[in-house]
C-alpha positions, 0 to 999 in steps of 0.5 A, a space after each residue: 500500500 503507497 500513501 503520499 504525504 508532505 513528510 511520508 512518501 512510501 510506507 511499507 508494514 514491517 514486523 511491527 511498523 511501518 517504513 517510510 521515506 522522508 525527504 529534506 528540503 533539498 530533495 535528497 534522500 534521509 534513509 540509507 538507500 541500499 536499505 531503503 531499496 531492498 524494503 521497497 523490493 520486499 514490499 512489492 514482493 508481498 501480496 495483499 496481507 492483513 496488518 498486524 496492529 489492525 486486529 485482523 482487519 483489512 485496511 483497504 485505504 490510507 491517506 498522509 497528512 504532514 505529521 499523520 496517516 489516517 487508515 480505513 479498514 473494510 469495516 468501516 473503522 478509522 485509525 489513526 497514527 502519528 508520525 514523529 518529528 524530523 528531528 527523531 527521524 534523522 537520527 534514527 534513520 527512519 521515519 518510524 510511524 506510531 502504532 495506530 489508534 482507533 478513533 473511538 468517535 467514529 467507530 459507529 459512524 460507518 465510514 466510507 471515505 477518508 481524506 487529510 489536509 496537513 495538519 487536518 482530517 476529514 471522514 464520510 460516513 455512509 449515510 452522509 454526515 461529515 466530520 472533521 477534526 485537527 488543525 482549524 487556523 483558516 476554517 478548514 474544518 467547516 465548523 463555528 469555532 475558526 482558529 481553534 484546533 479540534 482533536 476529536 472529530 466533529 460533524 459539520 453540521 452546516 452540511 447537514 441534509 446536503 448529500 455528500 458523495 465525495 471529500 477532499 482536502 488540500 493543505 489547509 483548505 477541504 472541499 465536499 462534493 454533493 450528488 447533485 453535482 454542487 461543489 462546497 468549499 472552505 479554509 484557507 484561499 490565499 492562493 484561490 484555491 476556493 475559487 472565490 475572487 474573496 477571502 473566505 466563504 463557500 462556492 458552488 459550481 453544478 455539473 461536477 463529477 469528481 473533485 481533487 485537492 493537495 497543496 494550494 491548489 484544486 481541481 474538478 472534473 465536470 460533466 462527462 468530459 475527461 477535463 478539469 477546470 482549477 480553482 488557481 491560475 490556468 498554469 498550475 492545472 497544468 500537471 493535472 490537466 494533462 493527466 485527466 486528458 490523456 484518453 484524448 490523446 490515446 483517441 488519436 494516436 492509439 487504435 480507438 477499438 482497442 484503447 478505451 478512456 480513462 475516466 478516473 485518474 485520482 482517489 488520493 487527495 494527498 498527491 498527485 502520483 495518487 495512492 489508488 488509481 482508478 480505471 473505468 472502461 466506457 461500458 463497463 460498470 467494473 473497477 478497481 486495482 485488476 480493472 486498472 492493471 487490465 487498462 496498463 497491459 492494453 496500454 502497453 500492447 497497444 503502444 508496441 503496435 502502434 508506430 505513430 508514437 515509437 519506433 519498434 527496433 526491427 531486430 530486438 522489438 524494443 521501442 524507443 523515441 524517434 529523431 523526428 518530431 510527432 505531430 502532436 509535442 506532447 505524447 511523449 509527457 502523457 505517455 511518461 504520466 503513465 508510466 510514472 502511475 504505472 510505479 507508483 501505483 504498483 502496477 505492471 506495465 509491459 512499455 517495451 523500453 530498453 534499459 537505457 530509458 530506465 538509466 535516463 530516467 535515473 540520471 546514469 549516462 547510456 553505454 554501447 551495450 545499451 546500444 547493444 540491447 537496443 538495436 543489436 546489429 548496430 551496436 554490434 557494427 559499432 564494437 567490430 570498429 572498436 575491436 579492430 586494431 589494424 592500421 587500415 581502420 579507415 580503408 576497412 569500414 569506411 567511416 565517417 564522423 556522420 550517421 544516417 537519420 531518418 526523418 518523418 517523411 522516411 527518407 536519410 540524411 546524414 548528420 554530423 556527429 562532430 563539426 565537420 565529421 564528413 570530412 573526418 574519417 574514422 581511423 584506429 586512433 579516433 575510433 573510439 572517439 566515433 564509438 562513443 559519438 554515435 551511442 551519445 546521438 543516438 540515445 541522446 542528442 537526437 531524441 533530447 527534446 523526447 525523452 526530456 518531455 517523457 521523464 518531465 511526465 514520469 517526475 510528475 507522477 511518480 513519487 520521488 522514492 523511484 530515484 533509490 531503486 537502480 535502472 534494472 530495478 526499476 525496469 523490472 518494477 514496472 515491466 514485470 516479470 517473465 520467468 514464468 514457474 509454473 509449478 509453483 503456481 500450484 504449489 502456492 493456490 489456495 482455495 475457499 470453498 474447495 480442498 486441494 484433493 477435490 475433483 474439480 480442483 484435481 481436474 482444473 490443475 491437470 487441464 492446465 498443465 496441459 495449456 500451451 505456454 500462451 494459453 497459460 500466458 492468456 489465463 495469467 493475463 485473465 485471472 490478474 490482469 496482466 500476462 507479467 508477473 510481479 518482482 520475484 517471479 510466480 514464488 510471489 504471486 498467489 492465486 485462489 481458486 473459490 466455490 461459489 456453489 452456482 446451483 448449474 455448474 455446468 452451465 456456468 463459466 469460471 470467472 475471474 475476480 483481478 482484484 484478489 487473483 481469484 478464480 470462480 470455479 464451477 464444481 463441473 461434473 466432468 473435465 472435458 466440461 471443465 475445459 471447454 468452459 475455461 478456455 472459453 473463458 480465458 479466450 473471452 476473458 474480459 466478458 467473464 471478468 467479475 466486477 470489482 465494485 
């Protein structure tokens, strides 16, 4: 579980605490990284587990404020940690996390929704009341007692009878979205944040779906449109905008039957890498984490496809930036948005990127065997040359200080690697001299523009932790895995419903081991949504096959629930049924994914 905070960026339940990572006012980091990094790779080794000071309940949401984390279990209760000073994180070295406390005034109120400012706390309940607590400087908790600081919830009652279908809050300013579509805010407006052209009071705006705040800055998503309109000047909506417009962009540079728009892209209102990512498809009512990862794996597949946006190396398929410019100048900054979600959300998104986008992206020079990796016959050209340590280096290869481009309209020119450098010829003296020219305009000078608009996307998205990880980490964190185990897949099931020696369940493991690879493949991509496998490989990752006693099983179909990696098996009388309705299911497998609501 990621939850971002002005102190708190990561947290990670450890034994008995959570781990988390602060940052300075310089933006180093405060922990020791090699530490730092093995935690992270740990924690995203681990499947969904129960917490243990949370007394065996599943805590399915959190939000930071500066100095506390607010949990939310399934039941409805909220807890409540704070976090210690600055002080006592620098000299332990980590940024330990109070044990959390129950907060007892809410426990019978039901709550289903949780958001933190810094230094102040908002809840929903179920059946509609609001109630804040903390800091109260600028008003930010909407009750009559302004400057006083409330440590024990209280329900804005100024709200009372208004039906609140969503909160958020900023720094010190919150906001509560009825279902009419009416948008009340209040606290703190220095900035505008309110959207008055006054200092305080409430305003309304209709036709609102959705509402996000952090900082100084606010955010709603009207109407049925994927746009936002801000609170603030137009060019502080500028990160966010272009998050909540990417599905436009996928409209004209992606294939339209394959991509489908993102209608949510935020539920944290803490930051905008956003602890949980919301995905809806245009038709479907199901969402939540698999329906997400679902949207990640048709994102990379179609972006391999497609050759408007990236060129696809013909001999290693990887992809990388073109020396052209496209059409449109900003495709590359939404493509790095989501490729900084797809981390900080923990979700696996095959880009097809070679390592040396990963070591651009972590600030670590390229090299020939990035080269290499990319483009193997050029980067295998290149090592011949420096290889050779004969004196006729230049009657050999014929070289030049030049390399061949091609430009958008698909014609070569060639472009001078140094000044002159078709007058310059490469001989044994200056051959590595032209090695390490070419590599640099390749993976760099030429693709300068692109790539700075990529990683400009990635750093809004992504929490800054992704800077302690090394390239490889980080490309594997992302793409995924494909060492594919699958024994251990067996060997790891678990099941409800079911024993691991009943019928069906013997007869479903043995219609498996019988899958091709790729229909394997297709049942991992139906089962979590993703045909790639998390950091650490299958040893990691856990399925479980359910019984949920459908009263025809035979004419049922199994059904896949993303979420928890959970397979809804039909006690089928006989294999032959059973394997005809799983690989029906697997072929069609969006159609028999169980909605996650």
């Amino acid at each position: 579980m990621f939850a971002a905070g002005t102190e708190s960026l990561c947290l990670c339940w450890q034994t008995e605490r959570f781990i988390s990572e602060s940052v300075d006012g310089s933006g180093k980091q405060s922990l020791l990284q090699s530490q730092l990094r093995q935690q992270l790779i740990e924690f995203r080794l681990t499947t969904s587990r129960l917490f243990p000071h949370f007394k065996q309940q599943r805590i399915h949401f959190a939000a930071c404020g500066t100095s506390h984390i607010l949990f939310l279990s399934q039941a409805g209760t909220v807890y409540q940690s704070e976090v210690k000073s600055k002080d006592t994180a620098a000299a332990t070295k980590e940024f330990s996390i109070m044990k959390p406390q129950v907060l007892k005034s809410l426990s019978e109120k039901n709550i289903i929704q949780m958001a933190c400012g810094n230094n102040h706390s908002l809840a929903l309940s179920k059946d509609g009341q609001l109630f804040a607590w903390g800091q109260n400087t600028y008003g930010q908790l909407g009750i009559d007692t302004k400057g006083a600081s409330q440590p024990i919830p209280r329900c804005v009652t100024s709200l009372t009878g208004m039906p609140v279908a969503q909160i958020t809050a900023g720094g010190g300013h919150s906001f509560a979205l009825s279902l009419s579509g009416a948008v009340f805010g209040w606290g703190r407006n220095d900035r505008g944040q309110l959207g008055l052209k006054d200092t305080e009071g409430l305003t309304t705006k209709p036709a609102v779906r959705r509402i996000l705040a952090g900082g100084n800055q606010s955010f709603a998503q009207i109407g049925d449109e994927a746009g936002l309109e801000s609170s603030v000047d137009p060019s502080a909506l500028h990160t966010l905008k272009r998050i909540m417009e990417v599905d436009r962009v996928l409209e004209k540079e992606l294939d339209r039957n394959t991509i489908r728009a993102i209608v949510q892209a935020f539920s944290s209102s803490q930051s905008l890498s956003a602890s949980f990512l919301d995905v809806r498809f245009t038709g479907e009512a199901s969402y939540g984490p698999g329906v997400s990862q679902e949207f990640f794996t048709l994102f990379g597949r179609e972006l391999h496809s497609n050759g408007r946006i990236f060129q696809r190396s013909e001999d290693s398929e990887l992809l990388w930036f073109p020396s052209w410019e496209p059409e449109r100048d900003d495709v590359f900054y939404h493509v790095g948005i989501l490729c900084g979600l797809a981390v900080s959300n923990g979700f696996i998104c095959n880009f097809n990127f070679p390592l040396a986008l990963y070591k651009k992206l972590l600030q670590v020079q390229p090299t020939l065997e990035d080269l290499k990796e990319l483009s193997p016959v050029e980067g295998n050209s290149l090592q011949e040359v420096l290889d050779y340590e004969y004196d006729d280096t230049e009657d050999e290869f014929c070289l030049d200080f030049t390399i061949p481009r091609q430009t958008a309209d698909g014609d070569t020119i060639y472009q001078d690697l140094i000044p002159n450098g078709s007058e310059i010829p490469v001989q044994k003296h200056n051959r590595k001299q032209y090695v390490d020219a070419y590599v640099d305009y390749k993976l760099n000078t030429s693709v300068k523009k692109q790539f700075e608009a990529f990683a400009r996307g990635f750093r809004n998205s992504a929490l800054p932790v992704v800077d302690v990880f090394r390239p490889e980490e980080l490309r594997d964190l992302i793409h995924g895995n494909a060492d594919y185990e699958w024994d251990l897949l067996e060997k790891n099931a678990g099941y409800d419903g079911y024993t691991q020696t009943d019928k069906a369940v013997r007869n479903f493991w043995e219609v498996f081991r019988n899958l091709e690879e790729e229909k394997k493949k297709r049942f991992l991509a139906f089962l979590s949504g993703s045909d790639r496998l998390p950091v650490g490989g299958i040893q990691n990752f856990q399925i479980a096959i359910i019984n949920t006693r459908s009263s025809e099983p035979d004419s049922s179909y199994p059904r896949a629930y993303t979420c928890s990696r959970s397979l809804d098996l039909p006690n089928y009388s006989n294999i032959e049924i059973l394997r005809e309705k799983l690989l029906h299911a697997i072929e069609s497998g969006e159609e028999f994914n169980a909605q996650e609501l």
